[in-house]
N, C-alpha and C positions, 0 to 999 in steps of 0.2 A: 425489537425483540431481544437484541441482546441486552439492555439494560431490565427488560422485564422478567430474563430469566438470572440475570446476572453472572454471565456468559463472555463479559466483552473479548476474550483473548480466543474464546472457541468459536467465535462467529467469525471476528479476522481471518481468525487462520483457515478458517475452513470455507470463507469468499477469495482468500489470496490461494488456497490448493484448486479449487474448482473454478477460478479465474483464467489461472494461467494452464489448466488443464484444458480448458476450451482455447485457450491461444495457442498451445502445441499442436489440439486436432484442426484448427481454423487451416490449413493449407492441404489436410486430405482429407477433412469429412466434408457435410453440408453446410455450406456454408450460413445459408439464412438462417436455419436454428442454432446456428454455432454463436449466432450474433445476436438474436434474440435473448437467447440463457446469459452472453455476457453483459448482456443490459440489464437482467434481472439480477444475477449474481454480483456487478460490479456496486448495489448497491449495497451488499449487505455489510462490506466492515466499512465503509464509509462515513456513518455518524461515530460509531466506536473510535476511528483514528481521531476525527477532528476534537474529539473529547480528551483526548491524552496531554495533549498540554495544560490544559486547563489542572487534571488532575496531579500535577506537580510543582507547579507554579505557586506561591504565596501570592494573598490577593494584593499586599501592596507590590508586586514583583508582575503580575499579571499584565498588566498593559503593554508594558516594555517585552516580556517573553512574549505576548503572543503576537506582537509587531513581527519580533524577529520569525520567529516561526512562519508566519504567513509571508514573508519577504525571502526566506530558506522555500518555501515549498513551492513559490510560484515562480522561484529560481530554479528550481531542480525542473519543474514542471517544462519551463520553456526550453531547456537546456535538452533534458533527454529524446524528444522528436529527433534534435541533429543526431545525436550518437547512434540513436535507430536507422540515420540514413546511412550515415559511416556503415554500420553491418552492412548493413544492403551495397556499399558502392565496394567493399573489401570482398562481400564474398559472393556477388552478383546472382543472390536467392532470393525473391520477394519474399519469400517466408524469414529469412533471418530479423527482419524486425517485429514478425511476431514473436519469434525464438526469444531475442534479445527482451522484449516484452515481459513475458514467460517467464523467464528467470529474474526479474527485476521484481518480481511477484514471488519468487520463492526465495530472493536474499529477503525480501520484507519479511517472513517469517523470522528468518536469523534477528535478524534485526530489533520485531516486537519480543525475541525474548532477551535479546540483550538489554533494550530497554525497561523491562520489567524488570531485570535483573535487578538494575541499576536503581530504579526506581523503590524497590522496597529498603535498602539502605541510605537513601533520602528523606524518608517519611520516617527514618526512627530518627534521626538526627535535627529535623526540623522540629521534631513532636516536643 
């Protein structure tokens, strides 16, 4: 959808606001539709992100970026569960690793627009 409306940064942001908006209610609403919607909603910037490297990369540069990229995010990937436990074992609230979650969801915002930033002064200099 977002590439059919041509949307990619309105659909992220708005799967990473109502992402991590269900992981703040996850410790006092219902649970099971809390967890339902985050299963629907976690897919929606999902193809968007995995597209982003692609769209700055040169194709003779590609294979080596998106090594490193997928060796970067399956680094991050394994790495952030411990720091989620850390919250939990610092401030002995099962919910802080939702917390912590939640916000790791709303720097991504910061983040996709840093990256945009950055990215349109790349595409005039490659051009």
């Amino acid at each position: 959808m977002a590439q059919k409306f041509r949307r990619p940064n309105t659909f992220m942001t708005l799967g990473f606001i109502l992402f991590g908006s269900a992981m703040l209610l996850l410790p006092f609403g219902s649970a099971i539709p809390l967890i339902i919607s985050m299963g629907i909603i976690g897919g929606i910037p999902a193809g968007s992100i995995m597209a982003m490297p692609a769209a700055v990369l040169r194709p003779e540069n590609r294979a080596i970026g998106m090594g490193l990229f997928w060796t970067i995010y399956y680094g991050v990937y394994a790495s952030l569960p411990a720091l989620a436990g850390l919250a939990l074992d610092f401030t002995k609230s099962t919910a802080s690793p939702l917390f912590f979650g939640a916000g790791l969801l709303f720097v991504a915002i910061i983040l996709l627009i840093w990256f945009r930033s950055i990215q349109m002064p790349l595409r005039v200099k490659g051009a």
